[in-house]
C-alpha positions in Angstrom: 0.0 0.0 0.0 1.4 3.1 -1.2 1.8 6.2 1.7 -0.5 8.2 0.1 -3.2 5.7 0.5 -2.2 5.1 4.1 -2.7 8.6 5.0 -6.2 8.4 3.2 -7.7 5.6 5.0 -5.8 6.5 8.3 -6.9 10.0 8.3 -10.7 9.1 7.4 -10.4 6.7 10.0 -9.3 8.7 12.6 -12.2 11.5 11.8 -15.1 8.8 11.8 -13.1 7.3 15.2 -13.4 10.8 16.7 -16.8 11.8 15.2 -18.4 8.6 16.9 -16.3 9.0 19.9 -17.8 12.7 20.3 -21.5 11.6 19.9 -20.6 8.6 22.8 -19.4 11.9 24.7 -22.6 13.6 24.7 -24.8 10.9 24.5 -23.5 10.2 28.1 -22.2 13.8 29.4 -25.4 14.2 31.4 -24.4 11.5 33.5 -20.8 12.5 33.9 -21.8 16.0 34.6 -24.0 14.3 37.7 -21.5 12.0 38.8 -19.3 15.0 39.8 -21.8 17.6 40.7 -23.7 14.9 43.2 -23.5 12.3 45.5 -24.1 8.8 43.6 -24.3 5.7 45.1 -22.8 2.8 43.0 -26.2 1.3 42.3 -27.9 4.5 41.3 -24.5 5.3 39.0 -24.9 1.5 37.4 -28.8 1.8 36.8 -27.9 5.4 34.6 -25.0 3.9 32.8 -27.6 0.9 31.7 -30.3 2.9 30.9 -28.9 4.4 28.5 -30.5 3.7 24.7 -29.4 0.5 23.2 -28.0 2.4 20.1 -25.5 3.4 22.1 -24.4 -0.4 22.0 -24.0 0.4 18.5 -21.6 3.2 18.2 -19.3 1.6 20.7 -19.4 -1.5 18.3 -18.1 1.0 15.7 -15.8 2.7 17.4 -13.7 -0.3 18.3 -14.2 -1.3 15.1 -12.2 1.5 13.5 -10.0 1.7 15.9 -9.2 -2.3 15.4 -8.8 -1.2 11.4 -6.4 1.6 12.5 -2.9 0.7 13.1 -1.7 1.6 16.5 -5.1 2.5 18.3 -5.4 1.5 21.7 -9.1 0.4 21.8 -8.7 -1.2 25.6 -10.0 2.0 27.1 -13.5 1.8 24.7 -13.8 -2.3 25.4 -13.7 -1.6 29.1 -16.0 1.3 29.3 -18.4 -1.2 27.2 -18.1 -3.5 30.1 -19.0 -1.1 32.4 -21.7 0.8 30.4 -23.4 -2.6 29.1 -22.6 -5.7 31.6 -20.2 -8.4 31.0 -22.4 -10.7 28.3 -23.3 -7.6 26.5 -20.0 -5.8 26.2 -18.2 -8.9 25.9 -20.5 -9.5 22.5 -20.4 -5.8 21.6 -16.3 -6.1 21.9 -16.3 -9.1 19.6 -18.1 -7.6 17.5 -16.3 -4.7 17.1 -12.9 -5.7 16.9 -14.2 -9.1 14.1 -15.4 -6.3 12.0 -12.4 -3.6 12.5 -10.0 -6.7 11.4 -11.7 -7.8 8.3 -12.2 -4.3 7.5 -8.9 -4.0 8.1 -8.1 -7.3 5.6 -10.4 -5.8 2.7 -8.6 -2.1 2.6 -5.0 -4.2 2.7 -5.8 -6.6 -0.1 -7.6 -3.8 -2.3 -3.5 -2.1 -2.9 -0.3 -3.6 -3.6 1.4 -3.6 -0.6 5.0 -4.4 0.9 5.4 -5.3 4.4 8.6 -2.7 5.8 10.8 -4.8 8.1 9.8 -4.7 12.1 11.1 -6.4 15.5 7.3 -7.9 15.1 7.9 -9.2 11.2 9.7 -12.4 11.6 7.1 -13.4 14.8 3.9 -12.7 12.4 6.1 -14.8 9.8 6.4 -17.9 12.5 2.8 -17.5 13.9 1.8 -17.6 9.6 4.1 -20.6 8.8 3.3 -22.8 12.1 2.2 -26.5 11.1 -1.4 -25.1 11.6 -1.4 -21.4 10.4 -5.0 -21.0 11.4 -3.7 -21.8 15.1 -0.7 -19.4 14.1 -3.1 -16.6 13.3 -5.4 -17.1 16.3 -2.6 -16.7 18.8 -1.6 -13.6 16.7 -4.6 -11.9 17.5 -5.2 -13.1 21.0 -1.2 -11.4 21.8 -2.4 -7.5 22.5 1.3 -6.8 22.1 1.7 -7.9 18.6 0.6 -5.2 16.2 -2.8 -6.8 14.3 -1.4 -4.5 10.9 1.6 -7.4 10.8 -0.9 -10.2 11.9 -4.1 -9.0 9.0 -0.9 -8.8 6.3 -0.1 -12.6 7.6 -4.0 -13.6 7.0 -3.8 -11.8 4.0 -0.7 -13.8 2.7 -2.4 -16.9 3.6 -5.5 -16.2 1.0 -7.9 -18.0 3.5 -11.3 -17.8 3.1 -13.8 -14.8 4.5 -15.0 -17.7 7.1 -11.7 -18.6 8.4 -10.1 -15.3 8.4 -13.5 -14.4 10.1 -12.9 -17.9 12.5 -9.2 -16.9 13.3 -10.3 -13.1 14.3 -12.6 -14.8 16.4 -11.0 -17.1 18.2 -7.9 -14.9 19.1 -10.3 -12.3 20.3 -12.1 -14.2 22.5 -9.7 -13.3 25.7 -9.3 -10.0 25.4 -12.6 -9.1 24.7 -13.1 -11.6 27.9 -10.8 -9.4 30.1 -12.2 -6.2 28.9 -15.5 -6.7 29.4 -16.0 -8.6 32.2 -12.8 -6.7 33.4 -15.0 -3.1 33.1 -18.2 -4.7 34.7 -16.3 -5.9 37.7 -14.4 -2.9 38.4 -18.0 -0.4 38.2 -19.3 -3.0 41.3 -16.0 -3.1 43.2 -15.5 -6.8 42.6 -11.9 -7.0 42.5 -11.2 -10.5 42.6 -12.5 -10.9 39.1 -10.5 -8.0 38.3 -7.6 -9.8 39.4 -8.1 -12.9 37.7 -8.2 -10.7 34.1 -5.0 -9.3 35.3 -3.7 -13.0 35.8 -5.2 -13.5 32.0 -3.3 -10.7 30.8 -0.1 -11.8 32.2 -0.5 -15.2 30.6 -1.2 -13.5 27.6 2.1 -11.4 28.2 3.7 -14.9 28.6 2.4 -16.8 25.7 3.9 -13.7 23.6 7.2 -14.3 25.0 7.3 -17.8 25.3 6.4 -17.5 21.1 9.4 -14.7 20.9 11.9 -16.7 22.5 11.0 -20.2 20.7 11.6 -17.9 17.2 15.3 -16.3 18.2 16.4 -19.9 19.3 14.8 -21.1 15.7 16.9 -18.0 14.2 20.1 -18.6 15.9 19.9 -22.3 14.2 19.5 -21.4 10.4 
């Protein structure tokens, strides 16, 4: 993909990102403006959050969906406030949802222009995780690592020429945790319960583990060719 097309997509991205981010704002400003003018208790702060209009479930769906398609967007901060505004079950699917689209989005715009891959600490682990014995597997962990960049990860897919439905299966599957620790993450930490908080920290660390565990496995593969 040529830079000039990068700066399009990224730039039209990032005003639809913001532009839906801004109508979240006010949709829930009245509620933010009470939290700090009054005294809430945590019940009466839950039932406003949930009140809210289900459309609302919608534009967070979107926004972590462009910011999944948008290299370098941290979308942990939306997927937690969609556990707190929506409950676990419902951000959890609103999360999967979001980031499953942002991906394939992502996938579409890549394989629409030539493109060349610039070298990258990240490059040769995308390149292990796409020629494992089972890529699909390869690809799953890839997007269930929050540390590898998903750009390297939708190129690797994209290499691969899978089909839409196990692209779509791969995005899925590796999504699964953190859209898990987000949202159930965000839902637990409105009511105070922080031993479930701790236990998505614990999955985040093993997350952080599998990453390195991967990143270790392909320098001592490197040293030996």
């Amino acid at each position: 993909m040529k830079l000039r097309h990068k700066i399009f997509f990224i730039t039209i991205g990032f005003v639809i990102f913001i532009t839906l981010f801004t109508i979240l704002w006010f949709n829930y400003l009245d509620i933010i403006e009470n939290f700090f003018n009054y005294t809430f208790n945590r019940q009466t702060l839950i039932t406003l959050l949930r009140s809210q209009g289900k459309h609302n479930a919608v534009i967070f769906m979107a926004v972590i969906a462009i910011g999944s398609a948008i290299p370098g967007v941290p979308i942990s901060a939306i997927a937690i406030l969609s556990g707190v505004c929506f409950g676990r079950w419902l951000g959890f699917g609103i999360n999967i949802c979001g980031i499953v689209i942002g991906n394939l989005l992502a996938i579409n715009i890549l394989g629409s222009f030539p493109h060349k891959v610039k070298p990258s600490r990240f490059r040769s682990l995308a390149d292990r995780l796409r020629n494992m014995r089972h890529p699909r597997i390869g690809l799953s962990i890839g997007y269930a690592i929050p540390m590898l960049p998903t750009l390297l990860v939708n190129y690797a897919a994209l290499e691969l020429k899978m089909s839409l439905k196990n692209k779509t299966l791969c995005i899925l599957i590796g999504s699964l945790p953190v859209s898990f620790l987000y949202a159930f993450g965000g839902d637990e930490l409105i009511f105070g319960n922080t031993k479930l908080v701790l236990i998505a920290a614990i999955i985040l660390l093993l997350l952080f583990g599998l990453y390195e565990i991967i990143r270790r496995d392909q320098k001592v593969i490197a040293e030996k060719e």
